[in-house]
KOLZA-718525 format. One record per residue (C-alpha): y, z, x; residue number from 1; residue in one letter. Coordinates in Angstrom, 2 decimals, decimal comma. Layout:
<north->Y; up->Z; east->X; i->NUM; aa->a>
...
This chain:
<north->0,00; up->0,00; east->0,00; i->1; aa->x>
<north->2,82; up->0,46; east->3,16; i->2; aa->x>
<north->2,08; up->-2,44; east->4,19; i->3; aa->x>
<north->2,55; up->-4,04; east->0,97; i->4; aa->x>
<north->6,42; up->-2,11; east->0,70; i->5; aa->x>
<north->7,24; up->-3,29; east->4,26; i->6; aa->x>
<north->6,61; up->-6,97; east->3,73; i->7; aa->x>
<north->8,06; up->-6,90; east->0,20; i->8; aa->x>
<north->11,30; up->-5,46; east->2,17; i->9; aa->x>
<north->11,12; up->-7,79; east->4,83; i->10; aa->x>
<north->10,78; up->-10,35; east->2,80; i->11; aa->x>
<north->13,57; up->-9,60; east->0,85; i->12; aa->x>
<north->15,66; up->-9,00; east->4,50; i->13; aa->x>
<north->14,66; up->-12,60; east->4,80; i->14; aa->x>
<north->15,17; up->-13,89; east->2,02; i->15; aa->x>
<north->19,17; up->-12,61; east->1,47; i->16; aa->x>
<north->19,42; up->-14,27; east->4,83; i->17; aa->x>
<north->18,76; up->-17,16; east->3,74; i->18; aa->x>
<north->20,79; up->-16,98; east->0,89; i->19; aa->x>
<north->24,04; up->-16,16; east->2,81; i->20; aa->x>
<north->23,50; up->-19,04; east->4,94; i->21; aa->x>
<north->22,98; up->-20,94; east->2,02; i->22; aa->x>
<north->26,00; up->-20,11; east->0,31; i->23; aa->x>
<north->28,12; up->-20,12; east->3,25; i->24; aa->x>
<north->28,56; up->-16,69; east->3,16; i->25; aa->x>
<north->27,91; up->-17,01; east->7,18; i->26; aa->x>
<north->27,15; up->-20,29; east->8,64; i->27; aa->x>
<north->24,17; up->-19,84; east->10,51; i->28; aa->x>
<north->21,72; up->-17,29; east->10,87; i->29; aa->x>
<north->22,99; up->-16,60; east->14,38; i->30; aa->x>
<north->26,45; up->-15,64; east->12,66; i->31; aa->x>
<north->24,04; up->-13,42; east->10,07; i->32; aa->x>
<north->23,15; up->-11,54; east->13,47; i->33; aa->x>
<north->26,15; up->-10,83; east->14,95; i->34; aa->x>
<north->27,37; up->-9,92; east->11,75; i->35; aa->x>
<north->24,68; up->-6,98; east->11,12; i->36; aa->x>
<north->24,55; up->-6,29; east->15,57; i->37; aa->x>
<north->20,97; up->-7,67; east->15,77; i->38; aa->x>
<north->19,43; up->-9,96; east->17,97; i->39; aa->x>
<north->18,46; up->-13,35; east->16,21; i->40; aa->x>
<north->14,32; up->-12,69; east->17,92; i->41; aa->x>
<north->15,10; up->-8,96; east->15,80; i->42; aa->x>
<north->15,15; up->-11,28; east->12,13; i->43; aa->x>
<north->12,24; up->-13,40; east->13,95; i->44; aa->x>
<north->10,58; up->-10,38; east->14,10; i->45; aa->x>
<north->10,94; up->-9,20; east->10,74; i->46; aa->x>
<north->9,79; up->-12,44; east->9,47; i->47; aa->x>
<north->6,38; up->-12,40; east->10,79; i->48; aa->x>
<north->5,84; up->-8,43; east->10,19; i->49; aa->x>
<north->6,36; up->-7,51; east->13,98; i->50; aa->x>
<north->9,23; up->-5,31; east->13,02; i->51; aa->x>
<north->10,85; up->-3,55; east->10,33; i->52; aa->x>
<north->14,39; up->-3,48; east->8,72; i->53; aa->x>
<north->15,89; up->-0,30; east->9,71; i->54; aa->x>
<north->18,22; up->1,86; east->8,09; i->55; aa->x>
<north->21,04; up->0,29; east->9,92; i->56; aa->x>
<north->20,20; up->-3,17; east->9,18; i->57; aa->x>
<north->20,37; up->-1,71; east->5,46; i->58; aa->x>
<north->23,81; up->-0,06; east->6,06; i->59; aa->x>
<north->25,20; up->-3,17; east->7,57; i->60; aa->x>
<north->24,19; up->-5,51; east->4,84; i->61; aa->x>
<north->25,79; up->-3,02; east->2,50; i->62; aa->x>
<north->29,11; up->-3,14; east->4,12; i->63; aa->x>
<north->29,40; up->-6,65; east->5,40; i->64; aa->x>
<north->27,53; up->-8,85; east->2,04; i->65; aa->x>
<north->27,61; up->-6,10; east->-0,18; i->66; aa->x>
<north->23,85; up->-6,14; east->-0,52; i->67; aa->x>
<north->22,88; up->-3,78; east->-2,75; i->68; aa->x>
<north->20,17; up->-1,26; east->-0,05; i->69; aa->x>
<north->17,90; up->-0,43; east->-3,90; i->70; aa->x>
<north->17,58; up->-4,24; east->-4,12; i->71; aa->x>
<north->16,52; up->-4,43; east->-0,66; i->72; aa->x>
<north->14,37; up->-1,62; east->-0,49; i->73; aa->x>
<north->13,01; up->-1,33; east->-4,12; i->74; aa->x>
<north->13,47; up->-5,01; east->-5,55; i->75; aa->x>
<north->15,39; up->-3,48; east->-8,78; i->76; aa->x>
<north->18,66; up->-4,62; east->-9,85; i->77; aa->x>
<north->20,87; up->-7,37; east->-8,39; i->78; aa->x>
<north->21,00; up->-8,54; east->-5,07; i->79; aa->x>
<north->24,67; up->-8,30; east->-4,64; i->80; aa->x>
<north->26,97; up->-6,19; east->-5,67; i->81; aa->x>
<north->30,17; up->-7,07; east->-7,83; i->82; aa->x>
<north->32,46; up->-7,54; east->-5,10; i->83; aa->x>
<north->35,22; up->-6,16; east->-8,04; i->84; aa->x>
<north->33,72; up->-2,90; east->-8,42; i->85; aa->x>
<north->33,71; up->-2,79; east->-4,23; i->86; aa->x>
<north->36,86; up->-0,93; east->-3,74; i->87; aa->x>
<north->38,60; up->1,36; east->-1,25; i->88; aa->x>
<north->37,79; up->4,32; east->-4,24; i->89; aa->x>
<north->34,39; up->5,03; east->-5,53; i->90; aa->x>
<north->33,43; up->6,40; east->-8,71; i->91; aa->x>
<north->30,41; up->8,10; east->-9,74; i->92; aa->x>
<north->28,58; up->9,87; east->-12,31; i->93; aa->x>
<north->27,77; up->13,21; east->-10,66; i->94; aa->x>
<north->24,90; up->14,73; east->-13,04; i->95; aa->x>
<north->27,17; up->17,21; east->-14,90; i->96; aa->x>
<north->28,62; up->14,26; east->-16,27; i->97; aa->x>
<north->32,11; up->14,61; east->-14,45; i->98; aa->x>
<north->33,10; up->11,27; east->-12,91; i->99; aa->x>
<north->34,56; up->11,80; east->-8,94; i->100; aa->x>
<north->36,56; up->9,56; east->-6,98; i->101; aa->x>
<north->36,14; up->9,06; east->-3,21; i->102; aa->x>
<north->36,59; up->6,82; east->-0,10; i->103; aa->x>
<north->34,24; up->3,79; east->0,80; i->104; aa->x>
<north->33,25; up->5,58; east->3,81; i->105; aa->x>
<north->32,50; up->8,09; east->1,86; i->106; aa->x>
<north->29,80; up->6,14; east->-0,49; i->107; aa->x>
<north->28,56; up->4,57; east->2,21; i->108; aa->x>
<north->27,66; up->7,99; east->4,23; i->109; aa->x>
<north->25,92; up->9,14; east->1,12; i->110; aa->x>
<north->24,23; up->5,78; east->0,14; i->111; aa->x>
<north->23,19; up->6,08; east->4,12; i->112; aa->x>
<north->22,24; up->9,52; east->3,56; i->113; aa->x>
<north->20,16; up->8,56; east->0,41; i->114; aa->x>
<north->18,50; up->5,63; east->1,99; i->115; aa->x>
<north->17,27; up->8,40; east->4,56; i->116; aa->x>
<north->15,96; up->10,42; east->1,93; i->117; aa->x>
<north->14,16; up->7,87; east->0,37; i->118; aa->x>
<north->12,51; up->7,32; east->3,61; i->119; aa->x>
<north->11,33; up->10,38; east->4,39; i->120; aa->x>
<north->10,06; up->10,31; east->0,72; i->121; aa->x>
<north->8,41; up->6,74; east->1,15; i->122; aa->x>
<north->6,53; up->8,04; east->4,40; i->123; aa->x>
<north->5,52; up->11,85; east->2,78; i->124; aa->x>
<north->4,12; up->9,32; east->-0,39; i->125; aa->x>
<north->2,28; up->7,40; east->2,52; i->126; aa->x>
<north->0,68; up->10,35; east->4,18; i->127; aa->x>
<north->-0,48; up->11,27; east->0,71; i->128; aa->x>
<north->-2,05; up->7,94; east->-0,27; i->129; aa->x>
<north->-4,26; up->7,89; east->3,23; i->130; aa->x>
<north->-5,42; up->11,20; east->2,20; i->131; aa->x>
């Protein structure tokens, strides 16, 4: 079953890769790297299950294409996210049912923080499916 989750992700990786060279969101997929810091052999890699996407690849694609990290990681939702709800305040539901505004660095140390959680969660799920 991991393995199954980390091709689906890379494949996804991949796939929005494509996609922004395809729409001429970046012109090449060497422009893609140096976008997201990364090596072009680093997307090679990911592409024939040699490597993973990290966490940082994740962050990056959030803040540079506005690639939504639950697509990426989950395959739920939209790809993208509306570029007009992207904006220098942030406003979210907290569960009380209170609505907070805060900085984009802020979301994006708490979407980094959740994507963290969710891996630890991912791999404690993994340990518990070998057993």
């Amino acid at each position: 079953m991991s393995s199954t989750l980390k091709i689906s992700v890379n494949q996804r990786f991949i796939e929005i890769s494509k996609s922004l060279v395809k729409s001429k969101k970046v012109k090449t997929l060497n422009e893609f790297c140096q976008t997201l810091g990364i090596h072009p052999q680093i997307v090679s890699d990911i592409k024939h299950d040699k490597r993973s996407v990290t966490l940082e690849m994740l962050s990056n694609l959030y803040r540079h294409f506005l690639v939504s990290p639950i697509f990426v990681i989950e395959g739920i939702g939209s790809t993208f996210l509306n570029p007009t709800e992207h904006t220098t305040d942030k406003v979210t539901l907290e569960p009380e049912g209170r609505f907070v505004k805060g900085s984009t660095e802020d979301l994006i140390k708490e979407l980094e923080e959740n994507i963290a959680s969710s891996s630890v969660l991912l791999s404690q799920l993994k340990m518990k499916l070998k057993n």
